[in-house]
N, C-alpha and C positions, 0 to 999 in steps of 0.2 A: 283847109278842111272844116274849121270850125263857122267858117260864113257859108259854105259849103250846101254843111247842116242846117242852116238857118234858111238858106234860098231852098232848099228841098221839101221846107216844109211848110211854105206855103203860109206861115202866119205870122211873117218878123216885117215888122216896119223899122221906120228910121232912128225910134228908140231904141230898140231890140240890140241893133248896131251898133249905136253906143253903148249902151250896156256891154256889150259882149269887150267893144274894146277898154273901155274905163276899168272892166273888174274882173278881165281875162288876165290883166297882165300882173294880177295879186293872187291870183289862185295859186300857184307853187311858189308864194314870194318868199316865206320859210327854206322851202327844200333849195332855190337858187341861193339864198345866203350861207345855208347849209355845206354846200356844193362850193361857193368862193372859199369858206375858208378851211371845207376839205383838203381843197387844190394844194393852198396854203400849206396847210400839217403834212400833205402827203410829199409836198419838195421841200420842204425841213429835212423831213426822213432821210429824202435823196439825197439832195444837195451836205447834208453835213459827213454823207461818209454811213449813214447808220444801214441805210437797208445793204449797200455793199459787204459789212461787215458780216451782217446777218445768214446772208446766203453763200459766201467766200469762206465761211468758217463749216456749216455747213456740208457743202462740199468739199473740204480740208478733211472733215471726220469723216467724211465716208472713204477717203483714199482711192484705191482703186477697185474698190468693189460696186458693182454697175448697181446693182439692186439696194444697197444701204448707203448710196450715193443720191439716186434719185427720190426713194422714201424720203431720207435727211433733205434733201434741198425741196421736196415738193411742200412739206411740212413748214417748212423758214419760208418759202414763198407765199403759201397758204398766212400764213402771221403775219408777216410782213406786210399783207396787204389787206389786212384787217383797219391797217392804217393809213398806208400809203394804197389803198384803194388801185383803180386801173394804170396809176401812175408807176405804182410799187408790182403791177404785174408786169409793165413793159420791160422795167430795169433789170429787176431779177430774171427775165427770160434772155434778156440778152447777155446773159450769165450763164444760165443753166441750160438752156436749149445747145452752146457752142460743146457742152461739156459731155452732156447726152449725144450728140453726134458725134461727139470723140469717141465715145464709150461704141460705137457701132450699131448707133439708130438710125434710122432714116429720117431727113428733114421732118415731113410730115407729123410723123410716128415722135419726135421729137416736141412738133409743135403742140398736138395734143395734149402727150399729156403733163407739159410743164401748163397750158390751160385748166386741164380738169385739175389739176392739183390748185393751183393756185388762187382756183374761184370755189376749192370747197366751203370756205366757209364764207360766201359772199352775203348769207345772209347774216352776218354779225359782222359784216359792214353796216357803219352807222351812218353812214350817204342814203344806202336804200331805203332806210325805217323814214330818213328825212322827209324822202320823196315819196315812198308810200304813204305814209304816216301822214300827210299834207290833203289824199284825198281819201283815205280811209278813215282818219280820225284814231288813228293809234297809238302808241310810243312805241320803243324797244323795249323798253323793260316791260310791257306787258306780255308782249310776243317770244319774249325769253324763257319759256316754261317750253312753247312749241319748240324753239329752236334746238332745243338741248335734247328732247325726243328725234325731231328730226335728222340732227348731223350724223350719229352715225351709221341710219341708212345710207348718208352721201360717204362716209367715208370708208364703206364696207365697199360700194360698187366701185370707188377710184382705185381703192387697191385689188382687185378685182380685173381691174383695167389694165393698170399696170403690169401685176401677172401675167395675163393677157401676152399681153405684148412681149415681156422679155420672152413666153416660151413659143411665142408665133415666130419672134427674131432671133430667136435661138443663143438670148444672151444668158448667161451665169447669174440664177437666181442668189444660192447660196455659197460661190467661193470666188475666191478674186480674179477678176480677168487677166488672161497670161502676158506676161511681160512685155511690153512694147518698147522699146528704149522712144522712141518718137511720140508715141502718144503719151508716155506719163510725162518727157518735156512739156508738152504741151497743154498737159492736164494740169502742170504745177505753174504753167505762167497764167494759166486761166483764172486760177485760187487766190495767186496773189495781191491781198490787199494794197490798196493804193493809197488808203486815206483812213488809220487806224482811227476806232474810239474806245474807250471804257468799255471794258465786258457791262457795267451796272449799263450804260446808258443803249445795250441791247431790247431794253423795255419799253422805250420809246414808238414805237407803231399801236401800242394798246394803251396806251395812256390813256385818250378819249377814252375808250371802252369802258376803262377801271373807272374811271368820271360818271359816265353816263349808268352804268350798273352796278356800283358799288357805292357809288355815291347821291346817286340818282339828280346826276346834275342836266340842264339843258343840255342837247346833244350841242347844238352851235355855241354853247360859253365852254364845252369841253374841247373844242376844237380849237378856240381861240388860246385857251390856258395851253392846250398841249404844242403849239410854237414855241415860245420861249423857252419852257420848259424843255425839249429836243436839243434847243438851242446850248442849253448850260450844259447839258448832261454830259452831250459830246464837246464839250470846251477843254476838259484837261487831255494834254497829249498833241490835241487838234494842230498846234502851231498858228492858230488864230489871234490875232493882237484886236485890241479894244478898237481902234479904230478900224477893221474888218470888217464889225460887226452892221456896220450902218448897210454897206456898200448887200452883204449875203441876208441881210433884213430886206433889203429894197428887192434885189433878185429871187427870192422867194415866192416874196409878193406876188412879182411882175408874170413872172412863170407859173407859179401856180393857179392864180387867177385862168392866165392863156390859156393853163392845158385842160380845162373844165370849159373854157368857151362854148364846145360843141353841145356838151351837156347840158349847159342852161339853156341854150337854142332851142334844144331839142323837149326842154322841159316847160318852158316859156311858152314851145308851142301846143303840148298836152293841157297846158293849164287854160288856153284860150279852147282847145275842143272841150273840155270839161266846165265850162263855163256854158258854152251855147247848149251842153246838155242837160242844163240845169231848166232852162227857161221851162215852163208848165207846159205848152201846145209840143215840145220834144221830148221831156222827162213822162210825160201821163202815157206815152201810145206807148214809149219804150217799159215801163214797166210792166202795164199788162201782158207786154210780148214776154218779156223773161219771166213774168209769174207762171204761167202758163206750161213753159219751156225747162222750168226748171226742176228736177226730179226731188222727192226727199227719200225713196228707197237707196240703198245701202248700193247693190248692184247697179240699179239706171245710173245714180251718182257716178259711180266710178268708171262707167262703161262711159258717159257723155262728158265728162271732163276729162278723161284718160285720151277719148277720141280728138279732144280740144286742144289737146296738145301741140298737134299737126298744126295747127293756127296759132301759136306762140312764134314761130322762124318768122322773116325775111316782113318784121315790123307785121303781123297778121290781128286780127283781130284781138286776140289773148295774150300779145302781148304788153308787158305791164308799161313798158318806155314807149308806147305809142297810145293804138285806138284798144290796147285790155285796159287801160287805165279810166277809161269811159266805160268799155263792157263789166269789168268789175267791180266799181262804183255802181252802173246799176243793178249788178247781180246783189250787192248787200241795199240798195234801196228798195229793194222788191220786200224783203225784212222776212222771208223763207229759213236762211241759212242763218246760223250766228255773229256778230260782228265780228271777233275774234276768230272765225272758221273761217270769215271771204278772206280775211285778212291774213291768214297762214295758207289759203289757196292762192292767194298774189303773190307770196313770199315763194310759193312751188315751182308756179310757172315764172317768176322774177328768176331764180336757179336755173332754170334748164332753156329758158333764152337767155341767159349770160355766156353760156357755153356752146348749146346748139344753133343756135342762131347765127348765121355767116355774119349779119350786118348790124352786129351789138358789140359790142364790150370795144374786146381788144383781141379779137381774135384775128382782124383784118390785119392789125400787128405782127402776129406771129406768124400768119401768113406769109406778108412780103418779109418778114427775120426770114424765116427759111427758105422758102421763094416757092412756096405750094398756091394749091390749089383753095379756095376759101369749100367751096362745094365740097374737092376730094377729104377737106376738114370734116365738112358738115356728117357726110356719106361715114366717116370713121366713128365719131362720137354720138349720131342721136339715138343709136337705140340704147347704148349706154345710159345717156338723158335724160331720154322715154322711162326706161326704167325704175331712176329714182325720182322721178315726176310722178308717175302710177302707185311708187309705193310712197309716196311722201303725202298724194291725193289719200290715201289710203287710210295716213294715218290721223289726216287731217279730219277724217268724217266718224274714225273710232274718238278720237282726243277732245273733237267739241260735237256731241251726240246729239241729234236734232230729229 
C-alpha cells in the first residue's frame, strides 16, 4: 500500500523509495517495542495462574445466578485485560463463554457479549495509547481526563446489552436459575482453580497502569517492571522452585513475544503507509482535501463522523489498525480540530472497531470458541457500537470545543 501511494502519485523517484523504506520501518518503532513487551506482561499474567484466578473466583461469586454471574465475570475480564490485553481476552473467554452457555445462552449470544464486556475498557489499554500515541504525538496520561468522561457512556450501553439479552433469552435477571443437578456439576468443575495464587497478587494486570498513571512512568519501562514483579507476587503458594524460574522466564518470552507477531506485522505495515504519507507531493494534495471536507459546526460534525463510522469494519478507511491511521494523522495535520480532539476521535473509533469490526481484535477468536458466524457477530453488536461511537463522537466535540 505504501509504494502503492507513492506510484499513484506520479512524483516518487528512486530516493523517495528509499526514504520510505530506511524510515518506514522506525515510524511505530516505539509502539512495536511497546507491543513485545506487552506480549511479555500479558503471558506473565497467564502463564502464572493470575488471570485464571481472576475470572474463576469471579464466577465462583456469582454462583448460580446468570445475571450476577456474567456482570462478575465480564467486569474481571474487562481488568484483566487492561493488562493482559487480547491475550487476557482469549483465556478468560474460554472460561466464561463455556459458563454462559451453561447458564442457557446461545453460542453466539455467548460470544458477544463476553467481547463487549471485555474490550470495555480497551481504551485504558496501554498497547493502544503505545500505538496511537506513536502517530498522534500523545501520551495516556494526557488522554486520561477523556477517558474517564468517556467510560461510562461504554459501560451504560454494555449493560444495556446484557439486559438485552438475558430478556430476549428469557434468562433470570434477578433470582437464581432453577436447580440443575447436571449443570451446577458442570458449572462447579468450570470454576475450579487449577493453579492458586495470593488474593494480594490479584493486582497484577494493572500494575503497568498504576506505573504509567500514578507514577507517570514510561508506558514500556512499566511494562518491563511489571514481569517480575507478576512474577514474585504469585510465587508464595505457586509450588515454583528457584530453579523453575529460568525455564517460565524463557517461556514467557518466547510466547509472549509470538503471540503479538501479527500485531507488529500489522503495525510495521501502517508505519511504512504513514511514512509515504508524509512525503510533501502526497501530504500537500491530502490536506487541502480534508481542510475542505472537514466541518466545524456541532451537527455537520457529528452527522459526517457518526456517518464514518460505517468505514471503521473490515480494515476501512477509519480504521485506526489500518488506513484511519493515515486518514486521522491527516485529519489533525489539517490543524481545524484540536490535538487532543483527533486524538479522542481515534481512541472512539479505536472502540468500536475492536469490537464491530469482524477482522480486529479477537473476535475471529470467539467466533471459532463457539463456532458462529464472525458477520452473524458483527450483524448482533454494531448498532450497539454505533451507539457509543455517536455518543462518545458527541462528547468528544462538547469536551474539546472548537
Amino acid at each position: 500500500m505504501a509504494v502503492l501511494i507513492l506510484v499513484v502519485s506520479g512524483h516518487a523517484g528512486y530516493a523517495e523509495y528509499n526514504t520510505l523504506i530506511r524510515e518506514g520501518v522506525g515510524v511505530n518503532a516505539y509502539a512495536i517495542m511497546a507491543f513485545m513487551f506487552g506480549g511479555v506482561f500479558a503471558r506473565a499474567c497467564i502463564d502464572t495462574g493470575n488471570v485464571e484466578n481472576i475470572i474463576k473466583k469471579a464466577a465462583e461469586l456469582g454462583g448460580d445466578r446468570p445475571f450476577t454471574s456474567v456482570l462478575l465475570m465480564g467486569a474481571a475480564s474487562a481488568y484483566v485485560s487492561t493488562g493482559a490485553t487480547a491475550g487476557g481476552v482469549i483465556v478468560t473467554g474460554a472460561i466464561t463463554m463455556p459458563i454462559m452457555m451453561n447458564f442457557g445462552f446461545p453460542p453466539l449470544i455467548a460470544a458477544t457479549i463476553h467481547e463487549m464486556t471485555s474490550a470495555m475498557l480497551v481504551l485504558w489499554w496501554p498497547l493502544h495509547w503505545a500505538y496511537m500515541g506513536s502517530w498522534l504525538k500523545v501520551s495516556m496520561n494526557q488522554m486520561t481526563p477523556f477517558l474517564v468522561a468517556f467510560t461510562p457512556i461504554v459501560l451504560v450501553v454494555v449493560l444495556a446489552y446484557v439486559i438485552y439479552e438475558f430478556k430476549a433469552n428469557r434468562l433470570p435477571v434477578r433470582w437464581a436459575a432453577p436447580a440443575d443437578p447436571e449443570a451446577a456439576a458442570k458449572l462447579k468443575d468450570l470454576v475450579t482453580i487449577q493453579q492458586k495464587v495470593p488474593a494480594y497478587a490479584l493486582i497484577g494486570p494493572i500494575i503497568p497502569l498504576v506505573f504509567i498513571l500514578g507514577f507517570k512512568m514510561d508506558l514500556v519501562l512499566a511494562l518491563m517492571l511489571g514481569v517480575p514483579i507478576v512474577i514474585v507476587l504469585t510465587q508464595p503458594g505457586s509450588g515454583r522452585r528457584l530453579q523453575d524460574l529460568g525455564p517460565l522466564l524463557s517461556r514467557i518470552y518466547l510466547k509472549g513475544i509470538d503471540d503479538m507477531s501479527m500485531l507488529i506485522a500489522i503495525t510495521l505495515g501502517v508505519g511504512f503507509v504513514l511514512r509515504a504519507s508524509k512525503f510533501p507531493f502526497v501530504s500537500a494534495p491530502m490536506n487541502e482535501s480534508f481542510k475542505a471536507l472537514t466541518p466545524l459546526g456541532f451537527v455537520p460534525f457529528i452527522l459526517l463522523f457518526g456517518f464514518l463510522l460505517f468505514f471503521g469494519v473490515f480494515r476501512g478507511p477509519l480504521q485506526p489498525w489500518g488506513m484511519g491511521a493515515v486518514t486521522l494523522a491527516a485529519i489533525l495535520a489539517t490543524g481545524r480540530y484540536p490535538h487532543l480532539g483527533v486524538a479522542a476521535m481515534a481512541g472512539v473509533y479505536d472502540h468500536f472497531a475492536i469490537t464491530a469490526d469482524p477482522t480486529t481484535g479477537v473476535v475471529p477468536f470467539v467466533c471459532g470458541f463457539t463456532r458462529t458466524s464472525v458477520i452473524d457477530f458483527m450483524k448482533r453488536v454494531f448498532w450497539w457500537m454505533f451507539a457509543i461511537g455517536v455518543l462518545g463522537l458527541i462528547l468528544v466535540r462538547l469536551y474539546y470545543p472548537f
